[in-house]
ROSE-4610 file (N, C-alpha, C; in Angstrom, 1 decimal, always signed):
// ROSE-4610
residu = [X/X/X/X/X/X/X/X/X/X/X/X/X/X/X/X/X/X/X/X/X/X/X/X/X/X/X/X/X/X/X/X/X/X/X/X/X/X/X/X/X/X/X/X/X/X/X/X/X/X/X/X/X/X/X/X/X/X/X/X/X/X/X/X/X/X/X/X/X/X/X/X/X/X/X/X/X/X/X/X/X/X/X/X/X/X/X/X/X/X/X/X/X/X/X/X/X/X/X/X/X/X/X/X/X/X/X/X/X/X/X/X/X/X/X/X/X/X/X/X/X/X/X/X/X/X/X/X/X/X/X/X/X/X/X/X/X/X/X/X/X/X/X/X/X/X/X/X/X/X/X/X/X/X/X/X/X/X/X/X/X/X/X/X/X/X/X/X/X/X/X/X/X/X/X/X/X/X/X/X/X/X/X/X/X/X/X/X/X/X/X/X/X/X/X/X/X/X/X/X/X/X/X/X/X/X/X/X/X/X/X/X/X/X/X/X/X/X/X/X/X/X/X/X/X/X/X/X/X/X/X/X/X/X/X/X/X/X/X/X/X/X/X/X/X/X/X/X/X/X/X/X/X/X/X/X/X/X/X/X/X/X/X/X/X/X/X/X/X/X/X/X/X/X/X/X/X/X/X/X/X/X/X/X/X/X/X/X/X/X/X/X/X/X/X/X/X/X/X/X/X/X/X/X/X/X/X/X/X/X/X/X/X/X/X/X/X/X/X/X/X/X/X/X/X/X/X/X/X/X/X/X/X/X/X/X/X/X/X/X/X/X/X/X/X/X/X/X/X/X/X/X/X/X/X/X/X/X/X/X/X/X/X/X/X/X/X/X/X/X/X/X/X/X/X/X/X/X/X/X/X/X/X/X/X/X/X/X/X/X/X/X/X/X/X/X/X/X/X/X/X/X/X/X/X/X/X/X/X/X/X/X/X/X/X/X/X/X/X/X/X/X/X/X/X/X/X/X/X/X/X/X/X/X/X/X/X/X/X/X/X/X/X/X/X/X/X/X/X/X/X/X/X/X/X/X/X/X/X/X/X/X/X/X/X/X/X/X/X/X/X/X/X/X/X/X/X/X/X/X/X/X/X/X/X/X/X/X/X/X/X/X/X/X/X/X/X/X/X/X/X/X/X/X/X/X/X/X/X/X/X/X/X/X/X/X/X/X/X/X/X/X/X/X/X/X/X/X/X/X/X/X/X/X/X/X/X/X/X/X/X/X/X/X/X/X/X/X/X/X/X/X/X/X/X/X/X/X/X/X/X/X/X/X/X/X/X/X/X/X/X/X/X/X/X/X/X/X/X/X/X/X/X/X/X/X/X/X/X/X/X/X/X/X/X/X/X/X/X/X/X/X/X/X/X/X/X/X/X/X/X/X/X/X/X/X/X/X/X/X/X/X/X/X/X/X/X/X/X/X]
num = [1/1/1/2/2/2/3/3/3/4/4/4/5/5/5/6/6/6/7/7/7/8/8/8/9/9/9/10/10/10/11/11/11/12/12/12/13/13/13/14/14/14/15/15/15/16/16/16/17/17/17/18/18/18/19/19/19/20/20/20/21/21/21/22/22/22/23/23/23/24/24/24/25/25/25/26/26/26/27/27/27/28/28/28/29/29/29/30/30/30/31/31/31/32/32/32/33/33/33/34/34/34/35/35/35/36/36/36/37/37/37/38/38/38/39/39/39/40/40/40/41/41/41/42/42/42/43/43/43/44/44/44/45/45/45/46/46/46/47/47/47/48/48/48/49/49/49/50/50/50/51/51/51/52/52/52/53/53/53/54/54/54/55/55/55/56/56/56/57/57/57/58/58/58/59/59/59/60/60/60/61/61/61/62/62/62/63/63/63/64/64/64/65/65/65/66/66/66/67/67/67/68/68/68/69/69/69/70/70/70/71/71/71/72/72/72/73/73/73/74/74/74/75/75/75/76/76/76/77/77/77/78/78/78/79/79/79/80/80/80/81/81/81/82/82/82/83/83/83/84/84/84/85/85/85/86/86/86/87/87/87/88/88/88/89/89/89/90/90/90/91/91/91/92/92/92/93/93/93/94/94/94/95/95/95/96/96/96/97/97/97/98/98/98/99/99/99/100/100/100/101/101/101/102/102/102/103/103/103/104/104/104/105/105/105/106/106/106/107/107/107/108/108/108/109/109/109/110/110/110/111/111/111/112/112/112/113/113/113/114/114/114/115/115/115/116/116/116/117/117/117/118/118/118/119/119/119/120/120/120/121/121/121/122/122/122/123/123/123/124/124/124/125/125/125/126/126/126/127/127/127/128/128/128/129/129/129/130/130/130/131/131/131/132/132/132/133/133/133/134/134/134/135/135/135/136/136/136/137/137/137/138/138/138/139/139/139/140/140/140/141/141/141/142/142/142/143/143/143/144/144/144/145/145/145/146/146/146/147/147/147/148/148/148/149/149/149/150/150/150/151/151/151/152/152/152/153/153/153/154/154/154/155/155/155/156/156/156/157/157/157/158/158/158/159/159/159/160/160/160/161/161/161/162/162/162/163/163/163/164/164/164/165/165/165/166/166/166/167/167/167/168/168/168/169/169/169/170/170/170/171/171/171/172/172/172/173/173/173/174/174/174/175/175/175/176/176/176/177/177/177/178/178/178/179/179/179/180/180/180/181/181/181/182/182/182/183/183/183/184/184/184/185/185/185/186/186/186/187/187/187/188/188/188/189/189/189/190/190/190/191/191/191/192/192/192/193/193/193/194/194/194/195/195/195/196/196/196/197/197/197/198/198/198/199/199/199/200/200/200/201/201/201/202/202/202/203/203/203/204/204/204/205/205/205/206/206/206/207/207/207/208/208/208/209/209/209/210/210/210]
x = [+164.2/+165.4/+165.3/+164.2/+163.8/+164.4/+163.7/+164.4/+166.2/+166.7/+168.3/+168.8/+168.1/+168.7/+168.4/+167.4/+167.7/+168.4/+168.7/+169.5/+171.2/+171.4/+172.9/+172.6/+171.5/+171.5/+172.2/+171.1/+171.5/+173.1/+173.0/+174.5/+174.3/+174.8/+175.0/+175.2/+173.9/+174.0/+175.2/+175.6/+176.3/+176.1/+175.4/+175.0/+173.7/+172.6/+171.0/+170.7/+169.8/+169.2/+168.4/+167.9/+166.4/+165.5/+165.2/+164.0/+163.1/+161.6/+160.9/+160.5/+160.4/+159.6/+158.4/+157.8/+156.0/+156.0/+154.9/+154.5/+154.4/+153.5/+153.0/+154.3/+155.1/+156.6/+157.0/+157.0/+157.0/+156.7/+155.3/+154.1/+154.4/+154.9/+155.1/+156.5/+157.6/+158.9/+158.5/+157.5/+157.6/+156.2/+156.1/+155.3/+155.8/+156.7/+157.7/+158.4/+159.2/+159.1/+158.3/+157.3/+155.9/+155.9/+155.9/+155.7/+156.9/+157.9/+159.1/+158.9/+159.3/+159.6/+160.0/+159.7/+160.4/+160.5/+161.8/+161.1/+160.2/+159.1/+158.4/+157.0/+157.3/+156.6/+155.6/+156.5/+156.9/+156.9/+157.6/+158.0/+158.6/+159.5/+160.0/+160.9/+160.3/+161.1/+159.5/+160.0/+159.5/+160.0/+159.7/+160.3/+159.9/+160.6/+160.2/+160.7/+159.8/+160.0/+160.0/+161.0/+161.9/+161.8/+160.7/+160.6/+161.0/+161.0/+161.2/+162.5/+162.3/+164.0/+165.0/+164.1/+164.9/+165.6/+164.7/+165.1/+166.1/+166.2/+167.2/+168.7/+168.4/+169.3/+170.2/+169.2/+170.3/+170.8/+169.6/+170.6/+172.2/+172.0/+173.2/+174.5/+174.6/+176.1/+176.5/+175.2/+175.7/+175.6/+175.4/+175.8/+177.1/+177.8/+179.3/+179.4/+178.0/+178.0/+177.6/+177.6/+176.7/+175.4/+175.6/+174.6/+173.5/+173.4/+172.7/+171.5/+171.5/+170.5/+169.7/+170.6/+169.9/+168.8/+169.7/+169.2/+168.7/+168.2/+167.2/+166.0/+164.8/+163.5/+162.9/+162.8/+162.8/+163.9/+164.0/+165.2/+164.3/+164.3/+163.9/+165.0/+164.2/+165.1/+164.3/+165.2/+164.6/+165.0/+163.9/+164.0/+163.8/+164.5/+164.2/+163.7/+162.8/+162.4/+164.1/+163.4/+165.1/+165.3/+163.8/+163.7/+162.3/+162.3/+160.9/+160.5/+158.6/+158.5/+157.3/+156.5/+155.1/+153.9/+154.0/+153.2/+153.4/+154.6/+154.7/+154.8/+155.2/+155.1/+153.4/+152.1/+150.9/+150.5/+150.7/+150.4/+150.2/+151.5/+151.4/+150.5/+150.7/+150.2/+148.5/+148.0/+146.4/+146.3/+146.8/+146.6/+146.6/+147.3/+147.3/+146.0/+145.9/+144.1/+143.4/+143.6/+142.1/+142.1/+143.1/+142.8/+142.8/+143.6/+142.9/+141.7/+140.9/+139.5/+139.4/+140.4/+140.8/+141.7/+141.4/+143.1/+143.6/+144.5/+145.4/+146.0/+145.4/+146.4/+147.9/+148.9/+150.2/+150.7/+149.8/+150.2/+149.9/+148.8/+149.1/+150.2/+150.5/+151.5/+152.9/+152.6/+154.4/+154.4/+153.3/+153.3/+153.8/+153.6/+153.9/+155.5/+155.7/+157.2/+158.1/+157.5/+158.4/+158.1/+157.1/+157.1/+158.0/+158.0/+159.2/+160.2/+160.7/+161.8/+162.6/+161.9/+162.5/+162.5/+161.6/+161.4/+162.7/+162.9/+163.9/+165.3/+165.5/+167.1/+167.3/+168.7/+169.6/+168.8/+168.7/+167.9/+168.9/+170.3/+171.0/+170.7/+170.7/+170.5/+169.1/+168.4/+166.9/+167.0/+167.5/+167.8/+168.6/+169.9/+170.3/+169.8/+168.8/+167.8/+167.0/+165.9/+165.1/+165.8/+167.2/+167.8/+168.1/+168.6/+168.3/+167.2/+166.4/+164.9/+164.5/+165.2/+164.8/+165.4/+166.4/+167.1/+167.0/+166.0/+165.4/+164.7/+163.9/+162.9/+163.6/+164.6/+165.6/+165.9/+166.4/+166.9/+165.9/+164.5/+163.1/+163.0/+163.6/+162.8/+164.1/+165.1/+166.3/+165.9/+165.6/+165.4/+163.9/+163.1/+162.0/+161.8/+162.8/+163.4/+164.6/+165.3/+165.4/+164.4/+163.8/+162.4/+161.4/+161.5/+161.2/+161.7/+163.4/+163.7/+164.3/+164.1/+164.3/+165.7/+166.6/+168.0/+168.0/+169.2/+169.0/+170.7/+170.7/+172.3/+171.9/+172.6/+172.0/+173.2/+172.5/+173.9/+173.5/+175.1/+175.5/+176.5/+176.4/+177.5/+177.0/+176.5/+175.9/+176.0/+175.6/+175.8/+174.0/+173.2/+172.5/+172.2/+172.9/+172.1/+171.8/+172.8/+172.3/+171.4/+170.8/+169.7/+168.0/+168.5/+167.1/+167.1/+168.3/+167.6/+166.8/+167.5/+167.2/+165.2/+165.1/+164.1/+162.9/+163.6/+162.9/+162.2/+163.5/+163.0/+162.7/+163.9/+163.9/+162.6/+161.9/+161.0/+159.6/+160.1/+159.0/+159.5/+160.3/+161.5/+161.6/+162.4/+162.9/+164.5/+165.1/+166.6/+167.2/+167.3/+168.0/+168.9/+168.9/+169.6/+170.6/+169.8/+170.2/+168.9/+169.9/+169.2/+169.0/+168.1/+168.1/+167.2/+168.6/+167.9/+167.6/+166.6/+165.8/+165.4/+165.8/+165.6/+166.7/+167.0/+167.2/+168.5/+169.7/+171.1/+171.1/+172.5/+173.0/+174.3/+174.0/+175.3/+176.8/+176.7/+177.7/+178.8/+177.7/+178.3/+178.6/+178.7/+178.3/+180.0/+180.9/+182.1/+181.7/+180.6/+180.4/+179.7/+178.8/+177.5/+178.1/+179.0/+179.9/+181.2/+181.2/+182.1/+181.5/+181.9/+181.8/+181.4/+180.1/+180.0/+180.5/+181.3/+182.0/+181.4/+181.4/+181.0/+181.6/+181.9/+182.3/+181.6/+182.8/+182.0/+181.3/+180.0/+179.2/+179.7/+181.1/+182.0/+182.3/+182.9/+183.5/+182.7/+181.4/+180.2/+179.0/+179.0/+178.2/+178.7/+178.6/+179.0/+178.0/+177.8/+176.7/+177.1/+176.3/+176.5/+176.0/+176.0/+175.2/+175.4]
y = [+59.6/+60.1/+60.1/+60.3/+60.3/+59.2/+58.1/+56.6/+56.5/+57.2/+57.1/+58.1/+59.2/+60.3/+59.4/+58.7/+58.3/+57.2/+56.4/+55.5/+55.8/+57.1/+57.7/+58.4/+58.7/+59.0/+58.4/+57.1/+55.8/+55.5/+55.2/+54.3/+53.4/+52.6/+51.3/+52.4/+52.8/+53.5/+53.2/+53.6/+52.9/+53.7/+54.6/+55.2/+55.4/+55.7/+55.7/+56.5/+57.1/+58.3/+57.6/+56.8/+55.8/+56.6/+57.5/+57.8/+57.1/+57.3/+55.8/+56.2/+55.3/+55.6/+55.2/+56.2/+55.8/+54.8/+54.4/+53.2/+53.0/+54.1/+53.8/+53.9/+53.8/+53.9/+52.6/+52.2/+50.9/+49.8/+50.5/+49.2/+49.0/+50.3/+50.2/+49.6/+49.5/+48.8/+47.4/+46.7/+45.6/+45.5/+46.0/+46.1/+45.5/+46.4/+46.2/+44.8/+44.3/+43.1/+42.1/+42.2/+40.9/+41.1/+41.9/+42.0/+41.6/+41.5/+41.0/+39.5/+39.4/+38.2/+37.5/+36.0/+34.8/+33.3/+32.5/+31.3/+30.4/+30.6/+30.0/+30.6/+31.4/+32.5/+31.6/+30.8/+30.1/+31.5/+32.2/+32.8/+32.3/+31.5/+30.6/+31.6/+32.6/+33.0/+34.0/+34.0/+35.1/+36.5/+37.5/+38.5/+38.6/+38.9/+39.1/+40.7/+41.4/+42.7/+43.1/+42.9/+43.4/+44.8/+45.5/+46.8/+46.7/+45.3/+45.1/+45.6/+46.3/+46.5/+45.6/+45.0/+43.3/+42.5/+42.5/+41.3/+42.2/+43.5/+44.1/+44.4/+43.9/+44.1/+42.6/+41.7/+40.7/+40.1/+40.7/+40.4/+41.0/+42.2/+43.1/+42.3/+41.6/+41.0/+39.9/+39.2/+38.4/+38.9/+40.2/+40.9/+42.0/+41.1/+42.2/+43.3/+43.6/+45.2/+46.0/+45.8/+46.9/+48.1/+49.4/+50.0/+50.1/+49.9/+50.1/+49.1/+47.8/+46.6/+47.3/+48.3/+48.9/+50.1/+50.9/+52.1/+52.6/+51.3/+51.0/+51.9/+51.9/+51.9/+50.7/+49.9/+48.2/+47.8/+46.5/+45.9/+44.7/+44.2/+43.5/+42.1/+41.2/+39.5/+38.7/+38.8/+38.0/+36.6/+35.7/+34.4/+33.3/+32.5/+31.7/+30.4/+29.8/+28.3/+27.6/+26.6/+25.8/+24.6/+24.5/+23.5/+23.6/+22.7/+22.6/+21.4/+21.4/+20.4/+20.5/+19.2/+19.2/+20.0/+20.5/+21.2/+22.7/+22.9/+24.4/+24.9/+23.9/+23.7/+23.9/+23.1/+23.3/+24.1/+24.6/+25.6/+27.0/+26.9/+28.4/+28.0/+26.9/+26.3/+26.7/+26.0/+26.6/+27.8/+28.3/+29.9/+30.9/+29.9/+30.6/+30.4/+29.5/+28.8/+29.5/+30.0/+30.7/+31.8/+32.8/+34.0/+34.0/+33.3/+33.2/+32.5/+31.9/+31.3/+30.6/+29.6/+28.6/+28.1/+26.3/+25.6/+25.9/+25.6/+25.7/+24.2/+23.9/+22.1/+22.6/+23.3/+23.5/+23.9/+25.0/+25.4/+24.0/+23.3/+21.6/+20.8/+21.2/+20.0/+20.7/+21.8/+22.3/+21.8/+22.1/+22.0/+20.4/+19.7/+18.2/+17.9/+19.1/+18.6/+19.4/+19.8/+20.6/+19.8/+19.1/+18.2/+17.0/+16.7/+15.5/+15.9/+17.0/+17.7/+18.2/+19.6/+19.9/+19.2/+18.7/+17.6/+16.7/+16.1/+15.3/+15.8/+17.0/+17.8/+17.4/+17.4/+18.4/+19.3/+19.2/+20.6/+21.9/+21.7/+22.3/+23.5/+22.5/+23.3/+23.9/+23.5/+23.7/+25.1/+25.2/+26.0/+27.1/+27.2/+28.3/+29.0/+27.9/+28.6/+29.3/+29.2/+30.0/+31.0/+30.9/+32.4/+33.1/+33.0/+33.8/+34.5/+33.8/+34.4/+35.3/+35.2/+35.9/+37.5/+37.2/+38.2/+39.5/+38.6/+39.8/+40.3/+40.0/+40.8/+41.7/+41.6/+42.0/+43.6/+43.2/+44.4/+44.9/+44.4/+45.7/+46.7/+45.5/+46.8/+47.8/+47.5/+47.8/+49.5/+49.2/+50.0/+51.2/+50.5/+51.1/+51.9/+51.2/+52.7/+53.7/+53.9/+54.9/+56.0/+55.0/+56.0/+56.5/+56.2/+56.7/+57.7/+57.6/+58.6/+58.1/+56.6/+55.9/+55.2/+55.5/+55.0/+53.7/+52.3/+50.9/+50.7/+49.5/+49.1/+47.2/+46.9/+45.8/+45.0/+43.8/+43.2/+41.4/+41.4/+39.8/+39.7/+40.5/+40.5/+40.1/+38.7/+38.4/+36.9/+35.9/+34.6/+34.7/+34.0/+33.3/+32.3/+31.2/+30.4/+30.7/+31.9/+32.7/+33.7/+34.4/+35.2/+34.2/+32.7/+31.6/+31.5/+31.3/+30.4/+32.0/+33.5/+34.2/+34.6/+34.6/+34.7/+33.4/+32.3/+31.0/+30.6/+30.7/+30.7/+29.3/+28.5/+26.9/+26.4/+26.6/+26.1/+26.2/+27.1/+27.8/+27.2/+26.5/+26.0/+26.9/+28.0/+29.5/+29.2/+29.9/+29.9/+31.6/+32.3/+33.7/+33.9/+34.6/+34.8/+36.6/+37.3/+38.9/+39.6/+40.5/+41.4/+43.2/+43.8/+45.0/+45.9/+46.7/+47.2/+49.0/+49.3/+50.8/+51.7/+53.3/+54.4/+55.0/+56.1/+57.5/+57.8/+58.0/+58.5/+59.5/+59.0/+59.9/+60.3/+61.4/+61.7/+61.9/+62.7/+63.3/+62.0/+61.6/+60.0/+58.6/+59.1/+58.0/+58.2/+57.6/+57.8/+57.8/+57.1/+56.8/+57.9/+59.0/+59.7/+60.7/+61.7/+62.1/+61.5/+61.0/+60.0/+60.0/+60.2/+60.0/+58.5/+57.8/+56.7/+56.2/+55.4/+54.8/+53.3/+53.0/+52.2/+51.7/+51.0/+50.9/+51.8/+52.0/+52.8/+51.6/+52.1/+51.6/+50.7/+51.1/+50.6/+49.4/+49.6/+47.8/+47.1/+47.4/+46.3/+45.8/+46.7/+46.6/+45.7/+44.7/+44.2/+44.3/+45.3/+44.6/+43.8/+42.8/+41.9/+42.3/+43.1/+43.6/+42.4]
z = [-188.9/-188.2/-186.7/-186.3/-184.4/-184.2/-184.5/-184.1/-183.9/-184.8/-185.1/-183.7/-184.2/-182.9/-181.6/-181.0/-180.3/-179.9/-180.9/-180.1/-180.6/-181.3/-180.9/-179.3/-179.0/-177.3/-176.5/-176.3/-175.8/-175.8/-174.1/-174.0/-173.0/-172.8/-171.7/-170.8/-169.7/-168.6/-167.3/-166.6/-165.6/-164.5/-164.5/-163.0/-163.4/-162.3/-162.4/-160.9/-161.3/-160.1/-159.0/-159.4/-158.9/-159.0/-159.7/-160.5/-161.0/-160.6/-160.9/-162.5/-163.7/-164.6/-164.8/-165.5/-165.4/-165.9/-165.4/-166.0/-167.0/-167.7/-169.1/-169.9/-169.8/-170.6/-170.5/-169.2/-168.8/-169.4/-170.0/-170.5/-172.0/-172.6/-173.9/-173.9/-173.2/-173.6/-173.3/-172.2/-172.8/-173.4/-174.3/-175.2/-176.8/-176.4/-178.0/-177.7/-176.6/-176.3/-176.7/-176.1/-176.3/-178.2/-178.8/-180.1/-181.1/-180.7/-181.1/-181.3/-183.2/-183.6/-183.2/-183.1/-182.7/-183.7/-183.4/-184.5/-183.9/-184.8/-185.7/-184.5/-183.9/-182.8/-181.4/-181.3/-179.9/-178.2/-178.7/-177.9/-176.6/-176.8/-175.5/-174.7/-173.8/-172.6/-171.7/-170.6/-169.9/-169.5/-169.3/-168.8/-167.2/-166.5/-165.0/-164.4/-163.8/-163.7/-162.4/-162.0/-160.5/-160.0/-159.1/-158.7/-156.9/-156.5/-155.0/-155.2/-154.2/-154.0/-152.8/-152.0/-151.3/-152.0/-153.4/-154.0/-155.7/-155.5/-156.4/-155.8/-153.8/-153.3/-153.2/-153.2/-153.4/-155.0/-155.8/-157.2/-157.2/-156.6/-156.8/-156.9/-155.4/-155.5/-156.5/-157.2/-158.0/-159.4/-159.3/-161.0/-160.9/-160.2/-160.3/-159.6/-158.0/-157.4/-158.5/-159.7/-160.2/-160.0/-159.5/-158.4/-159.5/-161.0/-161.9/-161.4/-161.1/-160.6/-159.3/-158.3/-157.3/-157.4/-158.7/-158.7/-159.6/-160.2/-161.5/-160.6/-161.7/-161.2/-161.6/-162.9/-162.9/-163.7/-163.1/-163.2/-164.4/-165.3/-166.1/-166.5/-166.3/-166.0/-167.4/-168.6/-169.8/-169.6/-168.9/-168.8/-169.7/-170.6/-171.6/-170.7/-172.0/-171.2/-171.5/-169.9/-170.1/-171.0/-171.6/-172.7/-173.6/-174.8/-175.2/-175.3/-174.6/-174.7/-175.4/-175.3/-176.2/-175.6/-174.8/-173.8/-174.1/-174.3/-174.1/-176.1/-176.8/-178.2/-178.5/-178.2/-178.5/-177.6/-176.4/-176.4/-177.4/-177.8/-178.6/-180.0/-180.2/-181.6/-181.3/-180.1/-179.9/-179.7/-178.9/-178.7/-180.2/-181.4/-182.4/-183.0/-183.2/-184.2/-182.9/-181.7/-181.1/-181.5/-181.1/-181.9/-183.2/-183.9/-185.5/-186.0/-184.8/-185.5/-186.5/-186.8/-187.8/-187.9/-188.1/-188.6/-189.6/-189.6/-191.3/-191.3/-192.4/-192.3/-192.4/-193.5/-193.5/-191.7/-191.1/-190.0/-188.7/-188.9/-188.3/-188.4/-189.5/-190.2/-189.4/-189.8/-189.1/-187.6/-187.3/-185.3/-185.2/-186.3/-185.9/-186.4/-187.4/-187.3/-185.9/-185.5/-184.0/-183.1/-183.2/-181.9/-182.2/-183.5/-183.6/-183.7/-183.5/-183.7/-182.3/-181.5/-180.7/-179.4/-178.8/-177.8/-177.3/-178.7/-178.7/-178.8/-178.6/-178.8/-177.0/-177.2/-175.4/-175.3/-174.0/-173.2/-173.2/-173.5/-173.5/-174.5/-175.6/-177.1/-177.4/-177.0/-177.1/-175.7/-174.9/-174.1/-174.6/-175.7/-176.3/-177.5/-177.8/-178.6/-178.4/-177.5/-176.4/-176.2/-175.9/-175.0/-176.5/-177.8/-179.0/-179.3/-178.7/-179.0/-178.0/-176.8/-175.7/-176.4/-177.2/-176.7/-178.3/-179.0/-179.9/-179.0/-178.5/-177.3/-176.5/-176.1/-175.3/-176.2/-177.3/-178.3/-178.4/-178.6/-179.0/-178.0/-176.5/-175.5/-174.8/-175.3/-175.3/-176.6/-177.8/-178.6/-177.8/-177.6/-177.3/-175.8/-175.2/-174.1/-174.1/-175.4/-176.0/-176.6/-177.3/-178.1/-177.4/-175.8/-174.5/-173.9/-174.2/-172.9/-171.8/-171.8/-170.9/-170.7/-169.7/-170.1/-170.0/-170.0/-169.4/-169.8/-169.5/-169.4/-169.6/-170.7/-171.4/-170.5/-170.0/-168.9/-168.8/-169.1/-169.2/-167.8/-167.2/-166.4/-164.8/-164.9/-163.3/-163.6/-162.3/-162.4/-162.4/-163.5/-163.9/-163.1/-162.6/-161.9/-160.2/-159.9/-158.3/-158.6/-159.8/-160.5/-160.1/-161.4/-160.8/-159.4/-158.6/-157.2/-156.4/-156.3/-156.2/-156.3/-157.8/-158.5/-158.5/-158.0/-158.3/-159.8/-160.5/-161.9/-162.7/-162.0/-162.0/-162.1/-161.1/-160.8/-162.1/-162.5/-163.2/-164.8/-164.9/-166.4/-167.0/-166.7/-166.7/-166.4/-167.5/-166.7/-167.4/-166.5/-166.9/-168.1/-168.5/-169.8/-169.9/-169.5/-169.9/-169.1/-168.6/-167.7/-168.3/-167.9/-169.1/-167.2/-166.8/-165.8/-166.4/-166.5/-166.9/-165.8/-166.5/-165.1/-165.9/-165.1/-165.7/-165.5/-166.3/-165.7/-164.7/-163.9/-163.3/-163.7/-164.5/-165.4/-164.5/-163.6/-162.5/-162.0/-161.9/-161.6/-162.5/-163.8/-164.3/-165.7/-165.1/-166.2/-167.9/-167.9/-169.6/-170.4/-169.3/-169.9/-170.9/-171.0/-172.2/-173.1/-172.9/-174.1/-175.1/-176.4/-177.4/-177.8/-178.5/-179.2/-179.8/-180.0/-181.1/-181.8/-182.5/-183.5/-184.7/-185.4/-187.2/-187.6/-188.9/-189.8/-190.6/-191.3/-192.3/-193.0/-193.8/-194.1/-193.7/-192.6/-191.9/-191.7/-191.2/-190.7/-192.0/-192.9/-193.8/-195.3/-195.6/-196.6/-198.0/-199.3/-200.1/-201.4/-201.4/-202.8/-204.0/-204.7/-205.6/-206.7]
């Protein structure tokens, strides 16, 4: 029930104190991040963790003036790769046989059907795939600074490709996806902090097939 109470806490913050949060709170939300499932556990995105405040002052204008990007304590940028290629595909495939200290022929065999597989897609599509994956990570650490304490404001609401040139994400085959800025309400200020939650009921969203 902890887990539940807090994320009826939780709301898409919209005002923030600039209260810095510790770190170690920090470290555990993207914690829960990095540990968040992916297909076929690729992990194709980066997270980039914005505490400069130069460079939180020029995201601002291109996320709609939102003072939440300023008055974050970090501002968090889930960057999906902007494609897959064979490089970034065996990467993860070795990194897996090293910490596991053994091949698996089935687990060879899969890595060879992804390479004849995703390589060859639109970068487009292989690009909104990555950002799906980015954004279970996104939900864990979204969930896991609740179970913190930690307020955030989950946000689609900025231009992405003035975020990369900003961030120089391009360069890195990174292209922004969802921003998750974290830090502490400021309730006084903040129209959303008492409002009532609203949601479906169980009812409307839950379908079972028995």
């Amino acid at each position: 029930m902890e887990l539940l109470d807090k994320l009826n806490w939780r709301y898409a913050t919209k005002a923030m104190n600039g209260e810095t949060v510790p770190q170690e709170k920090v470290d555990r939300i993207l914690e829960a991040a990095r540990l968040a499932p992916t297909s076929s556990g690729l992990q194709p995105f980066e997270i980039i963790v914005v505490t400069n405040q130069e460079l939180k002052e020029k995201i601002k204008p291109v996320a709609w003036n939102q003072s939440v990007v300023t008055d974050s304590s970090h501002l968090l940028v889930f960057a999906a790769w902007d494609n897959y290629t064979e490089e970034r595909i065996n990467k993860m495939f070795d990194l897996t046989n090293e910490i596991r200290g053994f091949k698996n022929e089935g687990w060879e065999n899969y890595r060879q059907q992804l390479l004849g597989m995703y390589p060859q897609r639109d970068p487009q599509v292989n690009f909104e795939h990555a950002a799906r994956q980015a954004y279970i990570a996104f939900a864990e650490a979204l969930t896991a600074a609740a179970f913190e304490g930690v307020d955030s404001t989950p946000m689609e609401g900025f231009d992405p490709d003035a975020v990369d040139e900003i961030l120089g994400l391009r360069a890195k085959g990174l292209r922004s996806c969802v921003l998750l800025p974290i830090g502490y309400r400021k309730t006084e200020e903040d129209w959303l902090a008492n409002l009532v939650k609203v949601r479906k009921s169980t009812e409307d969203l839950v379908t079972v097939m028995d």
